[in-house]
Every structure is written in structure tokens, then in C-alpha cells.
C-alpha positions as CSV (number, residue, x, y, z in Angstrom):
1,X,0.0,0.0,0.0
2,X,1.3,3.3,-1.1
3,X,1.6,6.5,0.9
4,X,-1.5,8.3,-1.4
5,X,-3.6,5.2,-0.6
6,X,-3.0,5.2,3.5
7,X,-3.1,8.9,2.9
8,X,-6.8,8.7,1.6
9,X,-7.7,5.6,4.3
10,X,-6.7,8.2,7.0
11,X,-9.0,11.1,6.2
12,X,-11.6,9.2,5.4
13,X,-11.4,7.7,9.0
14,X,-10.7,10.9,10.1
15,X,-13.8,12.0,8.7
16,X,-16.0,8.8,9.6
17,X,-14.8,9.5,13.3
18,X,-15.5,13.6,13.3
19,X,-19.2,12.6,12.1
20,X,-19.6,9.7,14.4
21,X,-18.6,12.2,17.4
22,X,-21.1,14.8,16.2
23,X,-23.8,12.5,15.6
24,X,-23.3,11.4,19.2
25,X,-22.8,15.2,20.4
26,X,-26.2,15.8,18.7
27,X,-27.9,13.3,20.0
28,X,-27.1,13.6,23.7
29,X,-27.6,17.6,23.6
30,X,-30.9,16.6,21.9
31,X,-31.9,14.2,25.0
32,X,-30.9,16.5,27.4
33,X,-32.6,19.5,25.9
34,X,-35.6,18.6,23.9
35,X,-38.0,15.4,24.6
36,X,-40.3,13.5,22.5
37,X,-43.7,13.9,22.8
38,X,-43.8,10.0,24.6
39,X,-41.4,11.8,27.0
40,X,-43.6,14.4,27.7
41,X,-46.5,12.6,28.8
42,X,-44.9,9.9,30.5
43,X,-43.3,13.5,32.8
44,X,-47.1,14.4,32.2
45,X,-48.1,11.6,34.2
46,X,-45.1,11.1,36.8
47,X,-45.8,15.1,37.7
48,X,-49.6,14.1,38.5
49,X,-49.0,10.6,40.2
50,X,-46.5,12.7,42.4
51,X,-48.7,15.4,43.3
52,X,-52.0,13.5,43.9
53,X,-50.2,10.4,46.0
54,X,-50.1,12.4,49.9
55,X,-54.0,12.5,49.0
56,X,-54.0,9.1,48.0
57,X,-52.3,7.9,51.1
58,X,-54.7,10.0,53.2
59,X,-57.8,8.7,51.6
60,X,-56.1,5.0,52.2
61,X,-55.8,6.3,55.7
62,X,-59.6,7.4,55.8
63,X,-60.7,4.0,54.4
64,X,-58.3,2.0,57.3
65,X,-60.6,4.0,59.5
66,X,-63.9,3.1,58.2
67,X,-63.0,-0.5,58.0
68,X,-62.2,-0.7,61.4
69,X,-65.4,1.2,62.4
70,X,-67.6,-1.0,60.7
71,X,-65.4,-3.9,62.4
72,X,-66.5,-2.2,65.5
73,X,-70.0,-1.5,64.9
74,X,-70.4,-5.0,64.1
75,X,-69.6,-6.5,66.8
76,X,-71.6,-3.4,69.0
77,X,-74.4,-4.5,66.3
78,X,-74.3,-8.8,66.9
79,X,-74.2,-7.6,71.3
80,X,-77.5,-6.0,71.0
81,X,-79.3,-8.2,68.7
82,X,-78.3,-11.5,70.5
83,X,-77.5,-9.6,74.0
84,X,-73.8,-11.4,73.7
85,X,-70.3,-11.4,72.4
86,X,-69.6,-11.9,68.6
87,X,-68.5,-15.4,68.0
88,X,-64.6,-15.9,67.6
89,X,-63.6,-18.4,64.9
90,X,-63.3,-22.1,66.2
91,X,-59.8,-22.7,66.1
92,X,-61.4,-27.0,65.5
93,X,-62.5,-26.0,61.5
94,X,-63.9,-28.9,59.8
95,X,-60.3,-29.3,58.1
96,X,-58.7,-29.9,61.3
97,X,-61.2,-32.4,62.3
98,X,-61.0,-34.6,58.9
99,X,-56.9,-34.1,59.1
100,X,-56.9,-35.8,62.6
101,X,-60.1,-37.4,62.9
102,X,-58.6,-40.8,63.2
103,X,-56.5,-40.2,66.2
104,X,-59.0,-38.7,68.1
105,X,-61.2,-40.7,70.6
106,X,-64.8,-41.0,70.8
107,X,-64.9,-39.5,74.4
108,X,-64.0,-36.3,72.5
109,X,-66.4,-36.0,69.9
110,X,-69.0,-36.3,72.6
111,X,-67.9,-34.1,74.9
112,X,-67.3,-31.7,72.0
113,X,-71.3,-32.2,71.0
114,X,-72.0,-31.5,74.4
115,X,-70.3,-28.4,74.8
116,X,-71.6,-27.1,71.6
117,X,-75.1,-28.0,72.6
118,X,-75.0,-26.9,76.0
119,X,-73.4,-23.1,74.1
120,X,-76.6,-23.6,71.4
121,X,-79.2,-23.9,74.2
122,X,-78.2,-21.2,76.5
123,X,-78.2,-18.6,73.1
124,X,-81.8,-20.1,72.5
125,X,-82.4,-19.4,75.7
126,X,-81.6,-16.0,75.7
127,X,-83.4,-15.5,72.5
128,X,-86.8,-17.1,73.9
129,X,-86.5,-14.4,77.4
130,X,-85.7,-11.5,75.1
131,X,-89.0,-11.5,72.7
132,X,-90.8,-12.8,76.2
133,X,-89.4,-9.1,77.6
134,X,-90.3,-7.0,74.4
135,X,-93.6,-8.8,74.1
136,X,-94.3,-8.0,78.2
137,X,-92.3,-4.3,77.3
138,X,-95.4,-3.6,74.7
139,X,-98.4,-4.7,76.2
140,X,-97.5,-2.5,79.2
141,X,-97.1,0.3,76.9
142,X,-99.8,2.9,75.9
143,X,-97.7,5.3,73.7
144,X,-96.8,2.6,71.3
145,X,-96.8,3.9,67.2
146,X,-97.4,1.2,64.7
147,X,-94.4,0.6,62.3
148,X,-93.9,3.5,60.1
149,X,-94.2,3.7,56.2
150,X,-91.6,4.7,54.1
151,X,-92.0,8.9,53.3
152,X,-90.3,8.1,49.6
153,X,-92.8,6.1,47.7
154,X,-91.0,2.6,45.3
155,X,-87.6,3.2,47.4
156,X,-84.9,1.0,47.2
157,X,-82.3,0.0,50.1
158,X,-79.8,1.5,47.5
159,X,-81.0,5.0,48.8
160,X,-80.6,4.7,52.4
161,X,-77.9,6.8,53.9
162,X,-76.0,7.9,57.3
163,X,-78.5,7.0,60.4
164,X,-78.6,8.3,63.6
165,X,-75.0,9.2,65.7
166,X,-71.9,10.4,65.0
167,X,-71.2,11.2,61.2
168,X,-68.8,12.7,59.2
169,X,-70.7,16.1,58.1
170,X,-69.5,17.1,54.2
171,X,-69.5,20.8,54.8
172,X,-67.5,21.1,57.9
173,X,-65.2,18.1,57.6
174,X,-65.5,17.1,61.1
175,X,-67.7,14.8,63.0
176,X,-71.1,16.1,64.2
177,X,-74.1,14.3,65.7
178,X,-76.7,13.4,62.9
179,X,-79.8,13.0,64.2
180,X,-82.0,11.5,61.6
181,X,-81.6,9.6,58.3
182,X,-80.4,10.7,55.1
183,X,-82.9,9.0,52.5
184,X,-81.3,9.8,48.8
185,X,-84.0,10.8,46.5
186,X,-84.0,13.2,42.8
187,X,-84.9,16.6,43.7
188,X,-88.7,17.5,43.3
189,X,-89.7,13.8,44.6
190,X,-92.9,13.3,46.6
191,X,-92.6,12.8,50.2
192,X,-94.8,11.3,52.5
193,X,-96.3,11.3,55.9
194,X,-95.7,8.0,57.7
195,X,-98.5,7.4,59.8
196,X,-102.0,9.3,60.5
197,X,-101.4,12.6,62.7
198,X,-101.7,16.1,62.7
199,X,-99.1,19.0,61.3
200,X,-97.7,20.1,64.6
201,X,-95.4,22.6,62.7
202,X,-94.2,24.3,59.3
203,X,-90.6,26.1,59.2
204,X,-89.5,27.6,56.0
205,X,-86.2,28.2,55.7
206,X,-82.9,28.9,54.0
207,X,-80.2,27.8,57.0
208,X,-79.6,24.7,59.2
209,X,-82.3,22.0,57.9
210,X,-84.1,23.9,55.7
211,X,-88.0,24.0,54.9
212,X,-89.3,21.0,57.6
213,X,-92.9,19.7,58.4
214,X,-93.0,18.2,62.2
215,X,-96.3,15.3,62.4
216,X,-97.4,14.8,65.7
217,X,-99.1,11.1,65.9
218,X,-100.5,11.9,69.0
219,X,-99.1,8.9,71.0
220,X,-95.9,10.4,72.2
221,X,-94.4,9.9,69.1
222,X,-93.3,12.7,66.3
223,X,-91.8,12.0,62.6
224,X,-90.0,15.3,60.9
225,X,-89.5,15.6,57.4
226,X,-86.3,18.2,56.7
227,X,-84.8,19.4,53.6
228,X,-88.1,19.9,51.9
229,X,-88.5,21.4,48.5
230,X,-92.0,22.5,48.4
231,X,-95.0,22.1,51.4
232,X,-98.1,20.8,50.9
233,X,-99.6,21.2,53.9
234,X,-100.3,24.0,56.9
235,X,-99.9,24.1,60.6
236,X,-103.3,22.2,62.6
237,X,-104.2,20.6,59.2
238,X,-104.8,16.4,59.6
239,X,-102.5,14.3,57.9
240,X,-103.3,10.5,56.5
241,X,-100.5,7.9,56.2
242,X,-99.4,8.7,52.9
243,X,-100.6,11.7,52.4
244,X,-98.3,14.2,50.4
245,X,-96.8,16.4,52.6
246,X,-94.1,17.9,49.9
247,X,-91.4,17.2,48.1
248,X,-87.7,16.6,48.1
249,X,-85.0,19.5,48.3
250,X,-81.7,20.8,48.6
251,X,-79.8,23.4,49.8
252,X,-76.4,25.2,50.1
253,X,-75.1,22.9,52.8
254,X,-76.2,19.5,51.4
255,X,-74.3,17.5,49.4
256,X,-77.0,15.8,47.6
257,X,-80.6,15.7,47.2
258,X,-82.3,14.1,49.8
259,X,-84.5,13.6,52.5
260,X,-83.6,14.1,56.1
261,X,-86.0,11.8,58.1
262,X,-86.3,11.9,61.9
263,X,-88.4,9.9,64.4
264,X,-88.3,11.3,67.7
265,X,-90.2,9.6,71.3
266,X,-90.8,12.2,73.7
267,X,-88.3,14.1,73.4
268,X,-85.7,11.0,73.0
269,X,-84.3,11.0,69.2
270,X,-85.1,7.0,67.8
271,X,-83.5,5.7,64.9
272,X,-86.1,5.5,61.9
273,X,-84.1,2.7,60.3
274,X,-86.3,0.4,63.2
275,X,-89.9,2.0,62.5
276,X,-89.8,0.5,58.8
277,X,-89.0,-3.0,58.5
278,X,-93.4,-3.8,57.8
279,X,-92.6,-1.4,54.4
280,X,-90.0,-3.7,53.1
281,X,-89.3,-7.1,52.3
282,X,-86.6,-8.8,55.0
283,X,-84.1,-8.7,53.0
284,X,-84.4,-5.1,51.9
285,X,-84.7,-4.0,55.6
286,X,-82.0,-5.9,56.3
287,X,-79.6,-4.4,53.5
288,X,-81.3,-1.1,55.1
289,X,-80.4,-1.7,58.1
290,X,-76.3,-2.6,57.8
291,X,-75.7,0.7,55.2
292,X,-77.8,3.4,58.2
293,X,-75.2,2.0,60.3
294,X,-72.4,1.7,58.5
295,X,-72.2,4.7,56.3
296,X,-70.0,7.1,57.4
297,X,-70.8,10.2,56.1
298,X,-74.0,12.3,56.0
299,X,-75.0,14.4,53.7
300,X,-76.4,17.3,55.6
């Protein structure tokens, strides 16, 4: 190979090599300084993910906190149903008994039956002297009300809300006592009176619980209707069960439309939730009955 030719080899590797190096010069100030539109959203999306998590941990908090209330509200539930503690899981599952079945004796079974029995009868027991004590508890009683109808006419359990105690309250972000229940209805729908009685009062207003008809039932007991739209009755005026009464509002410090439905004994707040099982099926009061207690939030 002659000088000339290495001559010509060397520039032209010379050359390859200056326009590799600003190829690669280009490129990196070009990944440093500009990004591709894929780049751009991914950032996009890694800016939002980073700005929303401290409000995703906190509402993973929040939800910790519900779970263990409805844990506890449970088990309040099961001790005043059945007047006793929830059950605890049998540490003898079925499992365990088929895995060692063979080495156990037949002393054990029996004594085993017996124990479970004996636990069985006494909780019948108890069952049998509690509706013996509500049944004594309302013949003795003169100020009785028969159960209530629903005030939303074709409701479904779906539509039951917070219940009587303490709830979360959506315009003040703290707990508060709620002292009716928060039935979820579309704004301008009929409500109803529960039971015969008479109007014992009309307020009309723009604060608090809004427009509210009070119906006295004249046997110590009292059923208020809050949050109302329109009124279709007056002060004195006779009310049928089922009568219209008015309709469904809402209000600056509500956060949806609904109905706020109280029952009240004497001057004792009751939980309505109780007065309606006769206007649904069981299993509708039932479903009733576990989301009034176990929703968190009201929405007045």
C-alpha cells in the first residue's frame, strides 16, 4: 500500500470519526434539551402521580378508619341483637377435624357435642327471654306507634344513607351528631307522611335544615321531614298515612338531594331505620339496616 492510498484511508477515517462524534454530540444535547412527545407525557403523568399520592395515602388512611369502624359496629351490632359477644372463629375448622379425625377418641367428639349444645341452648335461651321481655315491654305500653311507612314512595335500600349518631358532616369536615336519616332521592320527589297525625309545625327556611314539616301522631311519638322542597300542607291541618306532605329538596349545605328523616319519642331522638321493616321485604330491611349503620358520612 502506497503513501497516497494510507493517505486517503486516513482522512476518510478521520472523517467517519469527526461525524460519528457529532452524531453522538447531537444526539445527547438533543436528549438532554428537547423530549419527544412520549417523553412528555410519561413526565405528564409522573408530575400528576406525584402530586395527587399524599391525598391518595390520606384517603387509604380514611378508608383503614372506616373498615375498622364497621369492624367495631359490628360487633356493637351482633351484642345487641343477641344480648352477647360476637362469635370468635373455632380454632377446631372442619379441616382440622378430617386431618386428625382418626387419632381422636370418641370421648372427644361427645364431649365436644356436648359443649356445643350446651353453648346452642343457652343462646336459644336468651333468645326465647328477650322477645318474652319485648312482648311483656309492649303490652304495658300505651304510647306505642305502629311501624312507620316509608316517606319516599318505590324506594330501594340502595337509597338509604347515614343514620342516627356520630357522622362525618360534608360541609364542615368534622364529626357532628346526625340525628335523623339521610334518604337519597332526585330533587322534586314526593314525600310522604308516615303514619296518620296532625301537622304540629311548618318552618321555612334557607339555614340549618331547611323548609321542615314536624307530624305529631299523638301517641308520644313525632316524625319530621327536613330538607323539603315545596310544602303541601299547613300548621293544625290532619295528615293520612301517605298523604303528600311535599317534596324533596336541597340546599347550600347539602351535598346531595335528599330527604332528612327523623323519628323522635318524647323528646328522645329514635332511629327511623327500626320504625320501617313492615314497608320492606326482609331482605331489603336488612340491607337497610347494615348501610344506616355503617355509612360514614352524612350528607347534611
Amino acid at each position: 500500500m502506497n503513501k497516497r492510498t494510507k493517505k486517503l484511508l486516513g482522512s476518510i477515517f478521520r472523517y467517519l470519526a469527526a461525524t460519528v462524534t457529532v452524531a453522538v454530540g447531537f444526539y445527547v444535547l438533543l436528549a438532554l434539551f428537547f423530549s419527544t412527545e412520549e417523553e412528555k407525557r410519561l413526565q405528564q403523568e409522573n408530575d400528576l402521580y406525584t402530586a395527587y399520592y399524599p391525598e391518595l395515602r390520606e384517603k387509604e388512611r380514611l378508608l383503614t378508619d372506616v373498615v375498622r369502624g364497621l369492624e367495631v359496629k359490628d360487633d356493637a351490632l351482633y351484642r345487641q341483637i343477641f344480648q352477647t359477644e360476637a362469635p370468635s372463629v373455632d380454632a377446631l375448622t372442619a379441616a382440622d377435624m378430617i386431618s386428625f379425625s382418626d387419632s381422636l377418641s370418641e370421648n372427644f367428639f361427645l364431649s365436644y357435642s356436648a359443649s356445643k349444645s350446651e353453648s346452642l341452648m343457652r343462646m336459644a335461651g336468651n333468645v326465647e327471654d328477650s322477645f318474652g321481655e319485648i312482648f311483656r315491654a309492649l303490652a304495658a305500653r300505651k304510647d306505642t306507634v305502629p311501624p312507620l311507612a316509608l316517606p319516599l314512595k318505590g324506594m330501594s335500600y340502595v337509597q338509604t344513607g347515614a343514620s342516627v349518631g356520630q357522622r362525618h358532616n360534608p360541609l364542615y369536615k368534622v364529626d357532628m351528631n346526625h340525628g335523623g336519616i339521610d334518604l337519597v332521592a332526585p330533587q322534586g320527589s314526593p314525600v310522604f307522611a308516615s303514619a296518620d297525625g296532625v301537622v304540629r309545625s311548618v318552618t321555612r327556611s334557607n339555614k340549618g335544615l331547611g323548609n321542615v314539616v314536624e307530624v305529631d301522631h299523638r301517641n308520644g311519638y313525632r316524625t319530621r321531614y327536613a330538607l323539603l322542597g315545596e310544602i303541601s300542607v299547613s300548621q293544625g291541618r290532619s295528615v293520612k298515612r301517605g298523604q303528600k306532605i311535599g317534596t324533596v329538596g336541597i340546599s347550600s349545605t347539602t351535598f346531595a338531594p335528599h330527604l332528612h328523616y327523623e323519628v323522635i319519642r318524647g323528646d328522645e331522638v329514635q332511629d327511623p331505620v327500626h320504625y320501617l321493616f313492615s314497608s320492606v321485604s326482609p331482605e331489603e330491611y336488612a340491607r337497610m339496616l347494615y348501610l344506616a349503620v355503617s355509612t360514614r358520612q352524612s350528607l347534611d
